[in-house]
C-alpha positions in Angstrom: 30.6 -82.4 127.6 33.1 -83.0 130.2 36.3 -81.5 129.6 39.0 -84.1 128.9 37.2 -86.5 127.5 36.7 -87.7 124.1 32.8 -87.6 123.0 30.8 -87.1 120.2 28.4 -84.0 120.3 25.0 -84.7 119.0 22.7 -81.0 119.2 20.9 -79.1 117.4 19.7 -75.6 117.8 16.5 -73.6 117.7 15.7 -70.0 117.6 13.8 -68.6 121.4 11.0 -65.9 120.2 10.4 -65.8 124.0 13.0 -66.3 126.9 11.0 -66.2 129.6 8.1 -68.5 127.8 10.9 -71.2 127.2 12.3 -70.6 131.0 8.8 -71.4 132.8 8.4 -74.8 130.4 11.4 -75.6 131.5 11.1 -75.5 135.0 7.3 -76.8 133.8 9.3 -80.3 132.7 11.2 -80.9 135.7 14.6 -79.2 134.3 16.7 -77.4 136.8 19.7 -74.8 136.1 22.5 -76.8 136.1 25.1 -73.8 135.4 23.7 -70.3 135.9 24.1 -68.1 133.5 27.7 -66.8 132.6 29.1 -64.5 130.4 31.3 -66.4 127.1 33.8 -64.8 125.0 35.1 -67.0 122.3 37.7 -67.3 120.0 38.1 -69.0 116.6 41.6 -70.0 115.0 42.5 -71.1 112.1 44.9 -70.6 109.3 45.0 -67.2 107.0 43.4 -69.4 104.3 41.3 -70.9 106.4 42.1 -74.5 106.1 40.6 -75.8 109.6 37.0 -73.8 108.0 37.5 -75.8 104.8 38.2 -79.1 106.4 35.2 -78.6 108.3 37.2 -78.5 111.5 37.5 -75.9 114.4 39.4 -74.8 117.4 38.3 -72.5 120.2 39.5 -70.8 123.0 36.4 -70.0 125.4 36.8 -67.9 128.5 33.5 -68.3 131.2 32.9 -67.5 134.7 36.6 -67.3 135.3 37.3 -70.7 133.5 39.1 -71.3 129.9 38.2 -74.2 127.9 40.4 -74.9 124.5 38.1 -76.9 122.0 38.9 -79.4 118.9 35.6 -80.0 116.6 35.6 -82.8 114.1 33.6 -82.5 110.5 30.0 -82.5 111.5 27.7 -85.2 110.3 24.1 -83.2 109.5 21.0 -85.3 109.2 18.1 -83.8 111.5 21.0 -83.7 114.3 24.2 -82.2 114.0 26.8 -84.9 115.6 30.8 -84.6 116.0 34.0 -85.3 117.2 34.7 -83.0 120.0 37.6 -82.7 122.0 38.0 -80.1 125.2 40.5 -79.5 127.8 40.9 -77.0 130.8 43.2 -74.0 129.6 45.4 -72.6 132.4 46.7 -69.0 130.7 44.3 -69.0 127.6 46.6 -66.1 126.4 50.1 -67.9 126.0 48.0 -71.0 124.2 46.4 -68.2 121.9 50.4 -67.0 121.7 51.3 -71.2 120.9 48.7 -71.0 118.6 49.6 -67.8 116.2 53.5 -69.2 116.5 52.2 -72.2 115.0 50.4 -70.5 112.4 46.9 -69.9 113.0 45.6 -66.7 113.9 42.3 -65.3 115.3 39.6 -65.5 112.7 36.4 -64.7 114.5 35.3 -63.9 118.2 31.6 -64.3 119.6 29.9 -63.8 123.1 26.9 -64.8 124.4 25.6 -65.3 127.8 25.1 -69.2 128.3 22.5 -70.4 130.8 22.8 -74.9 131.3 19.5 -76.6 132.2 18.9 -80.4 133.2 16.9 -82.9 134.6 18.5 -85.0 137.4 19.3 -88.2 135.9 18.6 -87.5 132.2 20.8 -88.0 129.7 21.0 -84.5 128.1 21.4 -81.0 129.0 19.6 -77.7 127.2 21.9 -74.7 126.7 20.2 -71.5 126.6 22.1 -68.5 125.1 21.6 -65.2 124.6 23.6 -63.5 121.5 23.8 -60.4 119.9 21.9 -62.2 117.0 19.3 -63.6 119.4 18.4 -66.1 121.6 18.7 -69.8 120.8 18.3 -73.3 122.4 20.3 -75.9 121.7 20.0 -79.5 122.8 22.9 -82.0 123.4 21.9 -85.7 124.1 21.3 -88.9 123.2 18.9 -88.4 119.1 15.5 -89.6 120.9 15.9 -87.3 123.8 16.5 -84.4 121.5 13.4 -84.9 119.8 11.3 -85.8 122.3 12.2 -82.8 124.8 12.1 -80.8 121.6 8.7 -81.3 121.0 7.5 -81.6 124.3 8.8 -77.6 124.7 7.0 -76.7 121.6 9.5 -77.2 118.6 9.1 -79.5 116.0 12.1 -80.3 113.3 11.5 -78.1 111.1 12.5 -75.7 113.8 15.8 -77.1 113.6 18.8 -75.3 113.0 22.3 -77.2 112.4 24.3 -73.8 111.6 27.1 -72.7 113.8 27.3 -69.0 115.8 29.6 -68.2 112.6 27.0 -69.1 110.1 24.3 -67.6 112.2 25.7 -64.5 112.1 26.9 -64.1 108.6 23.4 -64.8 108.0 22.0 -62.6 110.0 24.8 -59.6 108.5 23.5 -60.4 105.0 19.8 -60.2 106.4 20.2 -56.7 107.4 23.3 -55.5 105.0 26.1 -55.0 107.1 29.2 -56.0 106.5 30.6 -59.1 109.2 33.1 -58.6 111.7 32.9 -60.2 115.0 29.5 -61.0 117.3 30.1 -59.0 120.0 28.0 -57.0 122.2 27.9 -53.7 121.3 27.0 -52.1 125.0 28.6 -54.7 127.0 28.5 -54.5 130.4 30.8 -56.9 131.4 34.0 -55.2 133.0 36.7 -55.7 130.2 39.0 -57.9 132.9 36.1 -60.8 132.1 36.5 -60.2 128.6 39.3 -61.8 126.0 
């Protein structure tokens, strides 16, 4: 989405068994890398009892490739898609606006990184998001509902593949899969120097 600008995200997300496999039928549909891949480190806010979560809202502070994005997101509509409101702008000192943000009242809930690769065919309507987490490796795919599902199926997936949960969700599912209690998704041997990290 184009930061600035009001729009409605419409994705969903799939779990990658296989980067490379999903890389080569990629490139095998005429999809090019639109944004190499970058190293994210995220930031959830909301209030100490969580009102935002409960509302089914969000905001974000994202730090990539030397870039910081601040991000509102409406209550999601679910049906096979996951669509919407979402709002972005370009963040020039991501750590005052964190500051703004705790004066007003909200406070750091959760952080997640992931390395983010963007893919997409010259002239097509959506883009493919490939990113690698410390939970795994998922897809997701932003467009227009027919595109989803027909690029979706064309790389192998079928809806029932579909997964409408959020990095959040994903990984408190993934904490009570293997018994641990949550904290944050983070790499745990991150090479990244810290100065590129929030």
């Amino acid at each position: 989405m184009a930061v600035g600008v009001l729009n409605k995200e419409n994705e969903i997300k799939v779990a990658v068994p296989n980067l490379q496999e999903l890389e080569s039928r990629l490139r095998t549909l005429g999809f090019q890398v639109l944004h190499p891949r970058v190293f994210e480190s995220n930031v959830i806010y909301d209030t100490a009892n969580a009102a935002l979560r409960a509302r089914g809202e969000l905001i974000r502070i994202r730090q990539a490739g030397g870039e910081s994005i601040f991000t509102y997101k409406g209550p999601a509509t679910i049906t096979r898609h996951k669509e919407r409101e979402e709002l972005e702008v370009a963040v020039a000192h991501p750590g005052n606006l964190g500051l703004i943000l705790e004066r007003l009242g909200y406070i750091p809930r959760f952080r997640y990184e992931k390395y983010r690769t963007e893919w997409a065919i010259p002239g097509e309507e959506g883009i493919v998001m490939v990113d690698e987490t410390p939970i795994g490796t998922y897809m997701e795919i932003e467009g227009p509902a027919f595109w989803i599902d027909n690029f979706a199926t064309r790389l192998g997936y079928s809806d029932s593949d579909y997964v409408n949960l959020s990095y959040a969700r994903l990984y408190l599912r993934d904490c009570e899969l293997r018994g641990i209690a949550p904290t944050h998704m983070l790499f745990e041997n991150e090479t990244v120097p810290l100065a590129e990290r929030t």
